[in-house]
C-alpha positions in Angstrom: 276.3 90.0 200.3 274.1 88.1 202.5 273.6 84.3 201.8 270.1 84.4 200.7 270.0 87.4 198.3 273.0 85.7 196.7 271.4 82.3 195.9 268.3 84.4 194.6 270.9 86.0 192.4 271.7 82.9 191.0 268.1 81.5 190.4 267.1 84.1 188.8 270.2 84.2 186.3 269.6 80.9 185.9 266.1 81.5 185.2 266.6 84.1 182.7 269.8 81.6 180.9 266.7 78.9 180.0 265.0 81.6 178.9 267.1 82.5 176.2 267.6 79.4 175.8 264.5 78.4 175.1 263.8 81.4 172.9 266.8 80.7 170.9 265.4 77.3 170.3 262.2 78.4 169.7 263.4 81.2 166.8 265.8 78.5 165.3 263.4 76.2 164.9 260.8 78.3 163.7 263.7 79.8 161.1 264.0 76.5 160.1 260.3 75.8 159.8 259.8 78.3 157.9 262.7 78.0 155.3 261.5 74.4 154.8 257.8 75.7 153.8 259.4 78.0 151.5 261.4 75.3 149.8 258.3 72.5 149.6 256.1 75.3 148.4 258.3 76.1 145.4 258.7 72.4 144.7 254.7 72.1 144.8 253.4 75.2 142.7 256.1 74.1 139.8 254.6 70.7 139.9 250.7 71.8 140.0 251.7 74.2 137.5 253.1 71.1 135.4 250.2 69.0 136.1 247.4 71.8 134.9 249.2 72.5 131.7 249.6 68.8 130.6 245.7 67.9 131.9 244.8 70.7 129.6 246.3 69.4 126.1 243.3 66.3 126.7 241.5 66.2 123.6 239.5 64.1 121.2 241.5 63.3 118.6 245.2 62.4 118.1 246.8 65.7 117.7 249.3 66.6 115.0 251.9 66.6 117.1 251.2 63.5 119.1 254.8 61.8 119.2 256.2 65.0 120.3 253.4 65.8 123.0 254.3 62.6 124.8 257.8 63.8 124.9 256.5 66.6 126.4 254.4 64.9 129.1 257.6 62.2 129.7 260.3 65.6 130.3 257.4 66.9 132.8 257.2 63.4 134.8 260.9 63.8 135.3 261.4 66.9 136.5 258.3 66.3 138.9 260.3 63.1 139.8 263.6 65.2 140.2 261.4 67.7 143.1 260.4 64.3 144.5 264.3 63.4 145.0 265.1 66.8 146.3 262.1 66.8 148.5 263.7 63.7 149.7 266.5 65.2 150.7 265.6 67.7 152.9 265.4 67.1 157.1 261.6 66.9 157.7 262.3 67.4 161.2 260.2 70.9 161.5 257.1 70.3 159.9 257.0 66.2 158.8 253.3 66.6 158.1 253.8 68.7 155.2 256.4 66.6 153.9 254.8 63.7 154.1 251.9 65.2 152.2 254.0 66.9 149.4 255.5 63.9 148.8 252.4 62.0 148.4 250.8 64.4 146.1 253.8 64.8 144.0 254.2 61.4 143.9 250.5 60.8 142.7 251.7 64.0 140.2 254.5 62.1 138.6 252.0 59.2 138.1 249.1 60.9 136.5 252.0 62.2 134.3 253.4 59.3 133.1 250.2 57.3 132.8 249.0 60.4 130.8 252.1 60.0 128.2 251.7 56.5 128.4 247.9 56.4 127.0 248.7 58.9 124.4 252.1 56.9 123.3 249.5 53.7 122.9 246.6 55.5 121.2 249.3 56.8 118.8 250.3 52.9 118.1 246.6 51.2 118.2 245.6 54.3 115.6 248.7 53.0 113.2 247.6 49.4 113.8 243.9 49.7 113.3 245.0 51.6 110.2 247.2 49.4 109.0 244.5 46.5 109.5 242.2 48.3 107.6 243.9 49.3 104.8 245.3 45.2 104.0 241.5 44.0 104.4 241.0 46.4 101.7 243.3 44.1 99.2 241.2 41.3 100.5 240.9 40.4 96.3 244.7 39.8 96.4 243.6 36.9 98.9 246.1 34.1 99.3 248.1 32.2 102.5 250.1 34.8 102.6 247.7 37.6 102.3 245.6 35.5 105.5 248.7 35.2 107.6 249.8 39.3 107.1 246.1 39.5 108.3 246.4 37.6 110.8 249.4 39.5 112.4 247.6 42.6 111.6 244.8 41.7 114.1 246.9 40.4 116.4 249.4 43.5 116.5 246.0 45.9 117.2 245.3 43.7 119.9 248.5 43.7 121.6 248.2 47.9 121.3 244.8 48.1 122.6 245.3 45.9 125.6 248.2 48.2 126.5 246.2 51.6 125.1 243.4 49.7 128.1 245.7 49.4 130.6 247.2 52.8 130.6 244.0 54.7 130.3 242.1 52.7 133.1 245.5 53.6 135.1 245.3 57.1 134.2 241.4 57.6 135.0 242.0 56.1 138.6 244.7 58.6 139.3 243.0 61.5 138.2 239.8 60.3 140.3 241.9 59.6 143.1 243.6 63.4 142.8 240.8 65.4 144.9 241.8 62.8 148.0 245.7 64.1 147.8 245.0 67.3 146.7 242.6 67.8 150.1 245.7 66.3 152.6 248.2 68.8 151.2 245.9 71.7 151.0 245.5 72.0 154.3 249.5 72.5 154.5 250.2 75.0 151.8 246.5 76.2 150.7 244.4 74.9 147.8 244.9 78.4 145.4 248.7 76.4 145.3 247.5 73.2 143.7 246.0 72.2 140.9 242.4 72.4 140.4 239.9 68.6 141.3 237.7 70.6 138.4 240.7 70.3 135.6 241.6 66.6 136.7 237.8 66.0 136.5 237.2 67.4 133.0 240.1 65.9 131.5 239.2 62.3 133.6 235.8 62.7 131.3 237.7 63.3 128.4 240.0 60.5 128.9 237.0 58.2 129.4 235.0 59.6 125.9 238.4 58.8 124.1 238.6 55.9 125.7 235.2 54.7 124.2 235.7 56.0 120.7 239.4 53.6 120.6 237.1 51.1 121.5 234.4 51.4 119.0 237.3 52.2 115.9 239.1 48.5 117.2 235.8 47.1 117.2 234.9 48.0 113.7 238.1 47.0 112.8 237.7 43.2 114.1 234.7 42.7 112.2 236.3 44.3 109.0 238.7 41.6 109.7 236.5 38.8 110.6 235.2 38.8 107.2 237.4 37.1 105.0 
């Protein structure tokens, strides 16, 4: 075979080696890319599906079923925390943008979540100690210095539950303002039909507030039942 057509040989079979090469690289990595979208996009809709659900029980009053509602919202916090460990876990190598952004809204998910439970388990406690506030001022003719001191930690033992009720709730109502924001970075990756809806977060954000104000107006009345004595 003559010298020339022979190296040309060659070239070309090496040519067509990085070829397939590079195809096979290609192919794997998108195999790869897409497996990982199909595993972060499962982890996603289970938590926005967790997320609309809870958002949804925000109401006026204290439910019924209160205590066992913030169970509820505590078991969904941890398995949203459980997708954020397994999320964790996988190589972000093919697509470290969505990653990164499923990880930051379930992150803010698990948050809202717990805050949520949190301001439900402290209106439960500032309801029973407003209650139980009011209901000694009403033996206010069995007055003595023991009857004062009872009132005394009373007052004090609403405070203590509406300063954590206040914390929680002002939490709570910054998360689910700042939702839209994360929602919009990850939407992008998987689509916004996946997530949950700003409109949800931002009726029950408006609901949290209005409870917000009616605790405050019921622990109000309540220390000036108390201030007269």
């Amino acid at each position: 075979m003559h010298p020339g057509l022979t190296a040309r040989t060659a070239a070309l079979g090496l040519a067509a080696l990085v070829i397939a090469s590079a195809l096979g690289y290609w192919g794997v990595n998108a195999y790869r890319k897409g497996q990982l979208q199909e595993a972060v996009t499962a982890l996603v809709k289970d938590s926005s599906e967790r997320l609309q659900a809870a958002l949804a029980v925000e109401t006026g009053a204290v439910p019924e079923n209160a205590a066992q509602m913030v169970r509820k919202l505590d078991d969904q916090a941890q398995e949203v925390d459980k997708h954020v460990i397994e999320l964790r876990g996988m190589s972000a190598f093919p697509n470290r943008g969505l990653v990164d952004a499923a990880e930051e809204y379930m992150l803010t998910v698990r948050q809202i979540l717990r805050n949520q439970a949190a301001s439900h388990r402290y209106r439960i406690q500032v309801s029973a100690s407003e209650r139980a506030l009011r209901d000694h001022m009403r033996t206010s003719n069995l007055r003595s210095g023991t009857w004062i001191q009872e009132a005394v930690r009373a007052k004090d033992r609403m405070e203590k539950d509406y300063f954590d009720y206040r914390l929680s709730v002002d939490t709570f109502g910054r998360l689910l303002e700042s939702y839209p924001a994360t929602r919009s970075k990850l939407a992008l990756q998987v689509g916004a039909g996946l997530l949950a809806d700003e409109a949800v977060a931002a009726n029950a954000r408006k609901r949290v507030l209005a409870n917000s104000r009616r605790v405050a107006a019921d622990v109000e009345r309540a220390r000036q039942l108390a201030a007269v004595r």
